[in-house]
C-alpha positions, 0 to 999 in steps of 0.5 A: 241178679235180682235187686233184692236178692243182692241187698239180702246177700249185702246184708248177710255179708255185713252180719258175716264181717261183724261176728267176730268168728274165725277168719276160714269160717268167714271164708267159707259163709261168705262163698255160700252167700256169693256163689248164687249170685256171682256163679263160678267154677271150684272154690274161690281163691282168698287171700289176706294181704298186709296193707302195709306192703299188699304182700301175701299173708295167707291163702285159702281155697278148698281142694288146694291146702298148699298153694304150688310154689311157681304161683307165689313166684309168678305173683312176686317175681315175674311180670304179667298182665294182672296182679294183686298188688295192681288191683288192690292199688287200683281205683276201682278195687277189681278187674278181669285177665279178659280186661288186663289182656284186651279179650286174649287171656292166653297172653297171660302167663297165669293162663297157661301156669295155673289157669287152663291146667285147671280148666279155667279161662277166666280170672276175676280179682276183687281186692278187700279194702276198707273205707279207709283204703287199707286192703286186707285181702284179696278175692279170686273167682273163675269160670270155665270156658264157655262160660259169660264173662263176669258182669259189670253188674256181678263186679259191682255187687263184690265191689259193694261187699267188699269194704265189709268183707276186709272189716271182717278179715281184719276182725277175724285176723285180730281175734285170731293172734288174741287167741294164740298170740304171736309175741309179747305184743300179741292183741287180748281180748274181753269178752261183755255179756250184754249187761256189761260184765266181763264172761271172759279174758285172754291172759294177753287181754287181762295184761291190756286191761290192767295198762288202760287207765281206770284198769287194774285186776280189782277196779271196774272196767275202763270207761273206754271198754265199755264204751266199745263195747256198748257200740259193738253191741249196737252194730252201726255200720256208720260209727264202727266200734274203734277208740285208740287210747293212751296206756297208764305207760304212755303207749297207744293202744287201739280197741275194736268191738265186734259182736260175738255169739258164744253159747247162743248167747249174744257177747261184745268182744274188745280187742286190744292191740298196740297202736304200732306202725306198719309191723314191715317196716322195724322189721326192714330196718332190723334185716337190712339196716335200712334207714328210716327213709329208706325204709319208706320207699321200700315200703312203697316199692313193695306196693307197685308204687312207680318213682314218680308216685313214691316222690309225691308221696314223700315230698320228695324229687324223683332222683332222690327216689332213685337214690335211696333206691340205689342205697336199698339194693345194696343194702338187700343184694337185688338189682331191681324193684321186682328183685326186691319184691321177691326177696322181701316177700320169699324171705318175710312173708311166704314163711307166714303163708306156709304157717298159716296153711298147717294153721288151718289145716289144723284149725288153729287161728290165722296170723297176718303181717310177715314173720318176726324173724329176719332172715340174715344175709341179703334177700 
């Protein structure tokens, strides 16, 4: 691919992730820009992923509104040789069935489950990670037989775009559960015309405002609004437009700016969300009266993490681990990681994906994190 051809893209891609617009229309320009320069075959497949537990929150491709059940257990209950949770943990952030199966895709389960019925004979997996390391979404391109096996050059530019793509999923996910809010904790948002007044507010929006200090319904704006605001408006890549701030009754919030266009106008939107931990973990503890370091290493287990990774990560020794492993399939009724995996996934996320599937059907904002409800019983 052409030099510049691939910084335009780049740059398209980056304009893309700081619109703030709806998350299928970012899909959607996004394949437009990528398609020229990585060819493959139909649509892509996305995904957006909790980065708590790099679980399934919704699926988007063109042709298939409902992913197929066996899918979703193939990804969460059975064993193969290329997964998400495995991309998205991996240093690089991409690989290839080729790569996973050393050159013989048919050694894949997926092949023969949903690719070669399909026509496809090659699989592509590029996970949507921030700077930070948080993966939002999850990328899946494929080519028919015959065709050249994805380059180290064409992995590269995605790898490139990627950080930039998860920015704009997060964003669009965020704008998403501001307009039609799922919870009493459901993020608001202000919107700035560019002389800094306020054109609009969700009700949610108004209800934060009113809890920043130096809010209320007849006061200026909050100075860390406008300061949001005002970065959001400059587009830095370098100093994104993010401030966490202490309400009037002591909790955290965290405000994100994006640029909007609304009526051709140019607009700063200010999201406001709690600063809550990982939505998965109250949500376990609540299912499964797991303790909070139960919790922890369910939380890890859920990403791939093996036992060893788990105890350096909680500074704790290996048998440990394996201890309040034992405690946590008792608590959830499953005799294996895999178990739990799958059970944690069918119970609290797929119930998400499905939603979110009638949601785009008709055109209502995408949702991330799993369901607030448990499921009593076990997983």
């Amino acid at each position: 691919m052409g030099r510049l051809a691939e910084e335009r893209a780049r740059m398209r891609i980056a304009g893309l992730a700081t619109r703030g617009g709806d998350l299928v229309s970012l899909w959607r320009e996004a394949t437009e820009v990528i398609a020229p320069l990585v060819p493959h075959m139909h649509s892509p497949c996305w995904f957006t992923l909790d980065p708590a537990s790099l679980l399934a929150t919704s699926h988007y491709e063109q042709g298939i509104p409902e992913i197929p059940p066996e899918w979703l257990v193939h990804e969460y209950a059975v064993d193969d040789a290329l997964k998400m949770d495995a991309v998205a943990r991996s240093p690089r952030g991409a690989a290839t069935l080729h790569e996973a199966t050393g050159g013989d895709p048919s050694a894949s389960i997926a092949w023969t489950l949903y690719m070669q019925p399909y026509g496809a004979e090659q699989e592509l997996l590029v996970a949507l990670r921030t700077p930070a390391g948080d993966t939002w979404g999850m990328l899946g391109l494929y080519r028919e037989p015959g065709d050249p096996v994805f380059s180290e050059g064409e992995i590269g530019f995605l790898r490139a775009v990627a950080p930039d793509l998860a920015a704009g999923v997060r964003r669009a996910l965020l704008i998403g559960e501001a307009a039609d809010g799922d919870g009493p904790d459901a993020p608001g948002v202000v919107v700035l015309d560019t002389s800094g007044g306020v054109a609009s507010t969700t009700p949610a929006g108004e209800r934060w405002l009113a809890l920043l200090p130096g809010g209320g319904p007849d006061g200026p704006l909050p100075a860390a609004v406008r300061a949001v605001a005002g970065r959001a408006l400059l587009a830095d890549r370098d100093h994104p437009a993010v401030a966490r701030v202490r309400t009037v009754d002591g909790r955290w919030v965290l405000l994100h700016g994006a640029e909007m266009e609304v009526e051709g106008r140019r607009r700063a939107a200010v999201i406001v969300e709690p600063a809550h931990p990982a939505r998965i973990s109250p949500l376990l503890m609540a299912a499964y009266g797991l303790t909070s370091r139960e919790r922890d290493v369910t939380r890890l287990v859920l990403q791939g993490r093996s036992t060893d990774e788990i105890a350096a990560d909680l500074v704790v020794s290996p048998h440990t681990v394996q201890q309040h492993l034992k405690s946590v399939f008792e608590k959830t009724g499953v005799r294996s990681r895999r178990e739990l995996v799958a059970g944690v996934f069918f119970a609290h996320y797929e119930p998400r994906l499905r939603d979110n599937e009638r949601r785009v059907g008709r055109g209502a904002p995408v949702r991330g994190g799993p369901v607030a409800a448990p499921r009593p019983g076990p997983v």
